[in-house]
N, C-alpha and C positions, 0 to 999 in steps of 0.2 A: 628624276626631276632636278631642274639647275635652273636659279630662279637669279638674277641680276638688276641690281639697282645702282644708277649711277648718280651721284652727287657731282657739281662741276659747277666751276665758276667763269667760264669762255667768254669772252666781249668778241670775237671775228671767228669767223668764218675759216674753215681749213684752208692754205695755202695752195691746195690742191684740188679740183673736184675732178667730176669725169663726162665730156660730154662727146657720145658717138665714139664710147671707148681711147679718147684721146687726152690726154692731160692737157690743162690751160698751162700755157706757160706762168710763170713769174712776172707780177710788173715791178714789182721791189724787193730787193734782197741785201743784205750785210752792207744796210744803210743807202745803199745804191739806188737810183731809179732807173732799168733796166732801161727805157725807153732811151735814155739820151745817150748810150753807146752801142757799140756794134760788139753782143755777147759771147763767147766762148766758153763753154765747160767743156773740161777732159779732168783725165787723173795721170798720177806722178806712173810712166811707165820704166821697168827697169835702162839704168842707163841715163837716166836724164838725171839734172840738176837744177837748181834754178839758175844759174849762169846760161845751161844749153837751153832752155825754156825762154829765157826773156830775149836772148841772144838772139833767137830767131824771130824777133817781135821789133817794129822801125822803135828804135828807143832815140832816135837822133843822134846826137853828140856823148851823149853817156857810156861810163865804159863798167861794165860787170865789175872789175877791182874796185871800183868806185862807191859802186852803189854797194856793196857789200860791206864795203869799210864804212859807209855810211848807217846803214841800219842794223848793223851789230848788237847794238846793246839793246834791238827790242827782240830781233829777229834772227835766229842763227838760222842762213841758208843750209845747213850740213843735216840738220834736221828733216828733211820731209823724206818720207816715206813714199818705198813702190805701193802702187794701188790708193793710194790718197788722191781725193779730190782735189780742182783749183778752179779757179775762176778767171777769165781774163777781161780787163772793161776797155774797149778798144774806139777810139774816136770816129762819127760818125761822117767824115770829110775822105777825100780821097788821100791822107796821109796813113786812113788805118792805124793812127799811133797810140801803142801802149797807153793809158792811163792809170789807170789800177790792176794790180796782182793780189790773186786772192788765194790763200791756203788754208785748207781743212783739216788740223793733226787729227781732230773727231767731230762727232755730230755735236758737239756744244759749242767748241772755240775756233776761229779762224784769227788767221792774221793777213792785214792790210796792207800792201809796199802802195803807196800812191806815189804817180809820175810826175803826177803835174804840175808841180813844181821844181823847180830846178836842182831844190834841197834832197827833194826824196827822202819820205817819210813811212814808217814805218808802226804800226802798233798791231796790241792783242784785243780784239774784245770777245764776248762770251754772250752766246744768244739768251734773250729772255725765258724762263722757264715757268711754267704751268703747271700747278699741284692740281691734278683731279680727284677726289674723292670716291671711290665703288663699294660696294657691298655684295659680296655674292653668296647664297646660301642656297641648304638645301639638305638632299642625299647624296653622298659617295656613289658617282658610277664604277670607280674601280677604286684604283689608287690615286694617293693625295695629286703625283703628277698629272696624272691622266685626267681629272676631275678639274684641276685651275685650267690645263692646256685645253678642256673642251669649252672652258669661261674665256678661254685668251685672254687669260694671266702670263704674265712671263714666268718662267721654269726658279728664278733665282726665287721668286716667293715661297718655293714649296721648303726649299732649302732652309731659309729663312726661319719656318715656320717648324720644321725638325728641330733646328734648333735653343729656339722657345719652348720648348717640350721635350727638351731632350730625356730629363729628368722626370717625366710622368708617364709619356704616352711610348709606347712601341709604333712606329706608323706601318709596320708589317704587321699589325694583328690588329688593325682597323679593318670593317670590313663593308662591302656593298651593302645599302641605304645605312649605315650610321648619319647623324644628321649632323652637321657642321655649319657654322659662319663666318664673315673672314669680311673686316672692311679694312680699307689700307687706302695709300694715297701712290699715286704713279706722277710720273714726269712727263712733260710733252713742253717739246721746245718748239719756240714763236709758234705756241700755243695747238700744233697739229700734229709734232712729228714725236711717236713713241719712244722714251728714252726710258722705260722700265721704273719697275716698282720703287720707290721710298720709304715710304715709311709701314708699318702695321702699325695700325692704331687699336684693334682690338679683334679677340677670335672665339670661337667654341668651338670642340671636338667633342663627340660623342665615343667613349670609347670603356669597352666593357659593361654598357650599360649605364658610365655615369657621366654626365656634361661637364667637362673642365674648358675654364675659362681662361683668356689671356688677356690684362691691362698692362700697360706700360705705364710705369707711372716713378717718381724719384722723391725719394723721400726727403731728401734735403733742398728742397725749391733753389735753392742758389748752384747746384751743382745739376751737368748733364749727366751724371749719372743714371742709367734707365734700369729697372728690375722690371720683371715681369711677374704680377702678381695676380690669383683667382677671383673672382667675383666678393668672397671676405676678408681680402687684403691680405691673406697667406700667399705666401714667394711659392712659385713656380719650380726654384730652383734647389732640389735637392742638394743634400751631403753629395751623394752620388750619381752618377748616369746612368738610366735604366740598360746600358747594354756598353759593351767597349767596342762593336765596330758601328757605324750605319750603314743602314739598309738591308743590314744581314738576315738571315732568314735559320734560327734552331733547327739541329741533326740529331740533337741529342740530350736529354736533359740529367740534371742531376740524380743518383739511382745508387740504392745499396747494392741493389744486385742487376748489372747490365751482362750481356753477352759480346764481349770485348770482339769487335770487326778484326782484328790484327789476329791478336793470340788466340782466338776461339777458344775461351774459357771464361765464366760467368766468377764478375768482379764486380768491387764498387766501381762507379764514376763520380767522382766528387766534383764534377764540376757542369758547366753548362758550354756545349758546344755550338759554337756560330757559324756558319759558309760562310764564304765568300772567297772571290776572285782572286791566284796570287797577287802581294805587291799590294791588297787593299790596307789601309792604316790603319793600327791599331790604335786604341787612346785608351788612355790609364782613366777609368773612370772617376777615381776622385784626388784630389792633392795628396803631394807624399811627397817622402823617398825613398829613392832607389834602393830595397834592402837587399837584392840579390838578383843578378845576369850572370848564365849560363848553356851549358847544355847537359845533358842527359840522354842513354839510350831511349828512354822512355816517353821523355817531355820535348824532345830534342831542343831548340833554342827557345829561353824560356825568361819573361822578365817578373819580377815579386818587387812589387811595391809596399811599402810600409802609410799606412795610412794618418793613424796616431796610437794611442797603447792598446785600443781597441779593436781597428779593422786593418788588414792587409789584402791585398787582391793579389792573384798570379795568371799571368798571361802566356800561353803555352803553344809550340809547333810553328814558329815564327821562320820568317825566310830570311829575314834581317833583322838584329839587337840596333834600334837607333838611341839609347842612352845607355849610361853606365855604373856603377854601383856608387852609391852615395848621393848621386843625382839630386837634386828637388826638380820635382815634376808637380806640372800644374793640373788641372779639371781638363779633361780633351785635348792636354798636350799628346800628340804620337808617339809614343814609346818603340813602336818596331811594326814590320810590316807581315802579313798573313803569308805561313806558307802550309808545308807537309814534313816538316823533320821529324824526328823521334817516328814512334808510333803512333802512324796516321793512315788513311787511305784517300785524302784527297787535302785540299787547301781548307782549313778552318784554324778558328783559333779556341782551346780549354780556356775557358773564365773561369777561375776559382777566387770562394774569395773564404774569409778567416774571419771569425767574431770570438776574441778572447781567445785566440790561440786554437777552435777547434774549427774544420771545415765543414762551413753551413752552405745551404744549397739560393743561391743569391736571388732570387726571382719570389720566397715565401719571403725574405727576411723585410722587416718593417723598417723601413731605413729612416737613418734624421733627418729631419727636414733643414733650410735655409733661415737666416735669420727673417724671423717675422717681425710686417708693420709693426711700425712703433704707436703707439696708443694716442699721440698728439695727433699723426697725418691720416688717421683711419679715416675720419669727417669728411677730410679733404679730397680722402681717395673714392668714398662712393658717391660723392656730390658729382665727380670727372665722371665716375664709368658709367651711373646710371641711367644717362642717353644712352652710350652708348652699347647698355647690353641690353634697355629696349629695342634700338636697333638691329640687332642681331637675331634676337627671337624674335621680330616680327617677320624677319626675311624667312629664316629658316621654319618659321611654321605656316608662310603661305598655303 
């Protein structure tokens, strides 16, 4: 089940409909009224310039060195791009004469050379944009991607939403019907054309059994600063990352006594192993520094972060060291990338981590949490979310 509610605040009509599988043309665009010239669209193909472009347009008396020296300081002609759109607005007399040039670096902003006068003029502007508001809730048909892409969500929400959770949820040990919600606001320019997700405004995951929730919300009203915090005004955001790669998937867990794949002989493994792809990045789960890079027959390329007098992690079988000892490394900075050195039998990386000098196995251990809401802005924070996590649970319990 995958249930969708759309919130929206539209005054026109899409610029587009469909009739007898034909698109309507445009009767107005980038301020233009198409009606009063003779239209052109194409895109920039390799080899052209705008010099060869307009050159081959009646510009009269005008010379390319000209105009170019002329609309410099709004407009660098060196700029446009193979495969880019343009626009030409061409007079409707038998002169055929250039009027307006029209260029599209992206779907937001174009720029304007008008002809029509003898100055030739030149600006940027940026099409109006349209917040829509959506709610989709439900059951997990698969995975978190496959579940938005069956909503026609865009791909970059799911990312997004990994990591606002990086810190709680594993999204590889979510599983079919857990139950989820997710409202967020998307973009749509001159109010039709989908320009992808903005903002999340709030979420739930169902995961192991228990529903964790996501507000945004900043505790200092005068700062953009955004935390993301549960339904009790507790931060989201651990001391630590539940995992040092994404997307990874466990080969191997932490064990007194393993049956070692390489040496064929029954060892500890003190640490937790993760696949993944060579070349994929690794990230040091929580701030430090760098206390030791290396290698090892064993460990083969290996980086140990120092966390504070309490915790240290070690990252192990790497294909590349991308820092160096003494380093300060951040939360999810990359520190080196997945390979097979040492003794391995494919691409993963050992996570090991260290509580007071001994190695514990990181997935029991209870880790610190983030600094939690301050006691003044609690009021303030469940006064915000409390629509919105009615919202949420209404959807998802359709």
């Amino acid at each position: 089940m995958l249930l969708a509610v759309l919130f929206s605040c539209t005054k026109k009509e899409a610029t587009y409909t469909l009739e007898n599988n034909k698109p309507i043309p445009k009767k107005e665009d980038f301020g233009f009224k198409y009606a009063n010239f003779n239209v052109v669209h194409d895109t920039i193909k390799s080899g052209d310039t705008f010099g060869s472009i307009v050159q081959k347009q009646n510009i009269g008396d005008l010379k390319i060195f000209d105009i170019v020296a002329k609309i410099k300081d709004s407009f660098d002609v060196r700029t446009i791009r193979n495969q880019k759109p343009y626009t030409l607005l061409r007079s409707k007399n038998k002169t055929n004469a250039l009027q307006v040039f029209i260029y599209q670096p992206d779907a937001l902003s174009y720029y304007v050379i008008d002809f029509r006068d003898t100055a030739v003029v030149a600006y940027k502007k940026t099409k109006p944009i349209t917040l829509k508001r959506r709610t989709i809730g439900g059951v997990l048909k698969g995975s978190l991607s496959e579940t938005l892409e069956s909503a026609k969500v865009e791909g970059a929400l799911a990312n997004k939403i990994s990591k606002i959770y990086a810190w709680s949820i594993d999204f590889f040990k979510l599983k079919r019907g857990d139950r989820f919600a997710i409202t967020f606001t998307e973009r749509y320019i001159n109010d039709s054309i989908y320009d992808g997700v903005d903002s999340l405004e709030a979420s739930f995951f169902e995961y192991k059994g228990k529903i964790i929730y996501a507000f945004p919300f900043a505790q200092n009203p005068n700062s953009d600063k955004t935390e993301y915090y549960d339904e009790e005004g507790k931060t989201l955001k651990n001391f630590f990352l539940k995992t040092p790669i994404k997307f990874s998937r466990i080969t191997s867990h932490f064990s007194t006594n393993r049956f070692h794949p390489v040496q064929q002989i029954w060892k500890a493994h003190k640490g937790t192993d993760y696949a993944a792809p060579y070349g994929t990045p690794i990230s040091t789960t929580a701030a430090g520094v760098v206390e030791q890079t290396g290698f090892t027959a064993g460990n083969g390329n290996f980086v140990k972060v120092k966390h504070n007098s309490t915790y240290s992690t070690q990252y192990l079988h790497m294909s590349r060291i991308l820092v160096r000892r003494g380093q300060q490394v951040t939360q999810g900075q990359t520190i080196g990338l997945v390979g097979s050195t040492g003794l391995a039998t494919g691409p993963h990386v050992c996570y090991r981590f260290w509580k007071n000098g001994v190695q514990v196995d990181a997935l029991r251990l209870k880790l610190p949490n983030g600094e939690p809401m301050s006691g003044k802005n609690k009021d303030r924070f469940i006064k915000i979310i409390t629509p919105l996590k009615w919202e949420l649970d209404s959807v998802a319990n359709l």
